[in-house]
C-alpha positions in Angstrom: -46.1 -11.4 -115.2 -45.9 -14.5 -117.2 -49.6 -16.0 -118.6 -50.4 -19.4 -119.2 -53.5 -21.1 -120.3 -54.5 -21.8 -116.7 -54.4 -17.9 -115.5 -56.4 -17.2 -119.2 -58.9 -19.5 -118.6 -59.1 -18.5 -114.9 -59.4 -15.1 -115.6 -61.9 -16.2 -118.5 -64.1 -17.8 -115.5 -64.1 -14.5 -113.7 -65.5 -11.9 -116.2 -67.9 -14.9 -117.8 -69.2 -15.1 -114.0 -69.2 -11.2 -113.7 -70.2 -10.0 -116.6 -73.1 -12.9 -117.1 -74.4 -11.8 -113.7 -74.2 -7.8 -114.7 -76.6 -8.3 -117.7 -78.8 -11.6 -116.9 -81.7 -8.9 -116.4 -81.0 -7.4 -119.8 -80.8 -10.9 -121.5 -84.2 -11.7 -120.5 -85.6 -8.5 -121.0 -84.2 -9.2 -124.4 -86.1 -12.1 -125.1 -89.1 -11.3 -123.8 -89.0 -8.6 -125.9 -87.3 -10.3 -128.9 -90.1 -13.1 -128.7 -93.3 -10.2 -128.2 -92.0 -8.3 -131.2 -91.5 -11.7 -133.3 -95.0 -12.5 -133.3 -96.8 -8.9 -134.0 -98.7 -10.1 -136.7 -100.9 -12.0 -133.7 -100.3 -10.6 -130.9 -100.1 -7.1 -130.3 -97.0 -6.4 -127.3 -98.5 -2.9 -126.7 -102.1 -3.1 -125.9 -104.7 -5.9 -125.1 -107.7 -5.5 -126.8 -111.2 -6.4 -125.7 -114.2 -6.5 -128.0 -117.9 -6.4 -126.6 -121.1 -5.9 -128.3 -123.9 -3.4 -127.1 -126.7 -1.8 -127.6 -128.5 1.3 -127.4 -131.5 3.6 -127.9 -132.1 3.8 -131.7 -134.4 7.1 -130.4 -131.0 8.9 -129.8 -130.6 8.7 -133.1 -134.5 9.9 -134.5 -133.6 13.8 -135.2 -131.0 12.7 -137.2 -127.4 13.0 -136.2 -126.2 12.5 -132.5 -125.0 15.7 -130.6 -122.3 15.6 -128.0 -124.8 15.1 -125.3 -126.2 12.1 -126.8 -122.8 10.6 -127.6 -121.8 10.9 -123.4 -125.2 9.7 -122.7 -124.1 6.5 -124.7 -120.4 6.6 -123.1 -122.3 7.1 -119.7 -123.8 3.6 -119.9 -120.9 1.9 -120.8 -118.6 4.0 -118.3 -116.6 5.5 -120.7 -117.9 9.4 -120.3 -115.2 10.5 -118.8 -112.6 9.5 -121.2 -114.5 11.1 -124.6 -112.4 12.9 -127.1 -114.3 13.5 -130.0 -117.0 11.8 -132.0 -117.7 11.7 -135.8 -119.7 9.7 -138.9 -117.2 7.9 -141.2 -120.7 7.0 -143.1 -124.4 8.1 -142.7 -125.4 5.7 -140.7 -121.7 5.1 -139.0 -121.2 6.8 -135.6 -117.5 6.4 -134.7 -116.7 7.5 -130.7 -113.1 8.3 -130.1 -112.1 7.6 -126.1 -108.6 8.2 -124.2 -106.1 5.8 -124.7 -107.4 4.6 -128.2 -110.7 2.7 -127.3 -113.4 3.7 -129.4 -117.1 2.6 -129.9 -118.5 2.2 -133.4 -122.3 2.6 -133.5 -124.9 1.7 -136.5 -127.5 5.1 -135.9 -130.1 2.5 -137.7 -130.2 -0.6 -135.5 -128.1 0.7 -132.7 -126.1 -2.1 -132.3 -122.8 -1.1 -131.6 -119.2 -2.3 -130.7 -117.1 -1.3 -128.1 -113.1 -1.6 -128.1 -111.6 -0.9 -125.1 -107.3 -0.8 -125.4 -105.3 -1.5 -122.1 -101.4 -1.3 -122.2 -99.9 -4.3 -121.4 -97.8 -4.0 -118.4 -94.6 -5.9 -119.2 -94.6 -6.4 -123.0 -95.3 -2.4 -123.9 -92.2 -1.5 -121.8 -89.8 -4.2 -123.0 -90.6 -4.0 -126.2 -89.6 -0.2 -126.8 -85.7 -1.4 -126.0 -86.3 -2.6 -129.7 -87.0 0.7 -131.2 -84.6 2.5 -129.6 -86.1 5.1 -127.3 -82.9 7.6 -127.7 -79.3 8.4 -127.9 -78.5 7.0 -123.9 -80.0 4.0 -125.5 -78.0 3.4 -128.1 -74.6 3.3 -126.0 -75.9 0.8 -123.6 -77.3 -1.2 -126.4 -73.9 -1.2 -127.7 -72.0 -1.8 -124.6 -74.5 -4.7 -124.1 -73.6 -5.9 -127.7 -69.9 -6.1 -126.8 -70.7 -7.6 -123.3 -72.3 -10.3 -125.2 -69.4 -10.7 -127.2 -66.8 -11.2 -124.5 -69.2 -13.2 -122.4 -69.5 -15.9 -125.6 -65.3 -15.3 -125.8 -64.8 -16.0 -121.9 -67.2 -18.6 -122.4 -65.6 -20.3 -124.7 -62.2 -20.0 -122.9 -62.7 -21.3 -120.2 -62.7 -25.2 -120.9 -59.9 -27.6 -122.1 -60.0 -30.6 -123.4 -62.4 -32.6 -125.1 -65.4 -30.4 -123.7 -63.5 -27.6 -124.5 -63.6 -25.1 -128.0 -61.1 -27.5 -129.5 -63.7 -30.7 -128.8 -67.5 -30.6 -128.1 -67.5 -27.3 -127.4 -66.3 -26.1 -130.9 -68.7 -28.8 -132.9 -71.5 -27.0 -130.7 -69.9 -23.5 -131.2 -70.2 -24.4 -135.4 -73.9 -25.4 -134.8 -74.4 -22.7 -133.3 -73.2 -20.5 -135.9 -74.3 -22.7 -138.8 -78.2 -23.1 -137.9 -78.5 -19.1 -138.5 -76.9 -18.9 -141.7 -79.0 -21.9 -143.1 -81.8 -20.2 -141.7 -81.1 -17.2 -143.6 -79.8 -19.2 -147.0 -83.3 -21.0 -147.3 -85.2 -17.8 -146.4 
């Protein structure tokens, strides 16, 4: 069997369209990710957080130190019972409640004014984003696999036109852009 450019660049349109179609999904589970994890430092991927204010009895607080009672008497008005771990006083006059899932309510025994955090996992962003720590050893081989589908995909990609659109016109002045922008990028870092 004899190969020419037109059975390469035919075959080249083939496993582009093939293998572009296998691992869309992965590409934009890749950027979702990829974006969530690049902005961390104001936005948290994994959980949601929601802050409210509240108040309660001061009285629950006269003899003292609050008992485990009185702290799922407190959780009981703010629904949270239920979901109690364990309590304790990072200062005197600091009650810290511990719930499931990593809310927590932080009271001031003196005025008790308090502040209740409540943590919900984010349904699409806490899943994507642990493809970015690697979760395992199966992991790792189709991260790998997907790294050298990425690879031939760019290679089929770039095969498969002639001319002046092609790697050797357009094509390669927006192939070197492509490559160049990164390494500037990291030069001026």
């Amino acid at each position: 069997m004899k190969l020419n450019a037109a059975k390469i660049r035919s075959w080249c349109r083939t496993w582009h369209r093939d293998l572009s179609f296998v691992f869309a999904g992965m590409f934009i589970v890749y950027a979702l990710s990829g974006i969530a994890m690049n902005h961390r430092d104001s936005f948290n991927p994994n959980y949601s957080v929601k802050r409210s204010e509240l108040q309660v009895d001061k009285s629950l607080f006269s003899q003292g130190k609050a008992d485990k009672e009185q702290v799922l008497r407190i959780l009981e008005s703010i629904g949270e019972s239920r979901n109690f771990t364990q309590f304790y006083y990072p200062e005197p006059n600091r009650l810290k409640i511990f719930l499931k899932g990593g809310s927590s309510v932080v009271i001031d025994t003196e005025n008790g004014t308090g502040v209740y955090e409540k943590l919900s996992r984010r349904p699409i962003f806490s899943f994507v984003t642990k493809l970015h720590y690697n979760p395992g050893r199966l992991w790792t081989y189709f991260a790998d696999a997907f790294g050298i589908a990425m690879i031939l995909i760019t290679i089929t990609g770039l095969a498969m036109l002639k001319g002046k659109n092609g790697l050797w016109g357009k094509g390669g002045i927006e192939f070197g852009i492509g490559i160049l922008v990164p390494v500037i990028i990291l030069l001026v870092m």
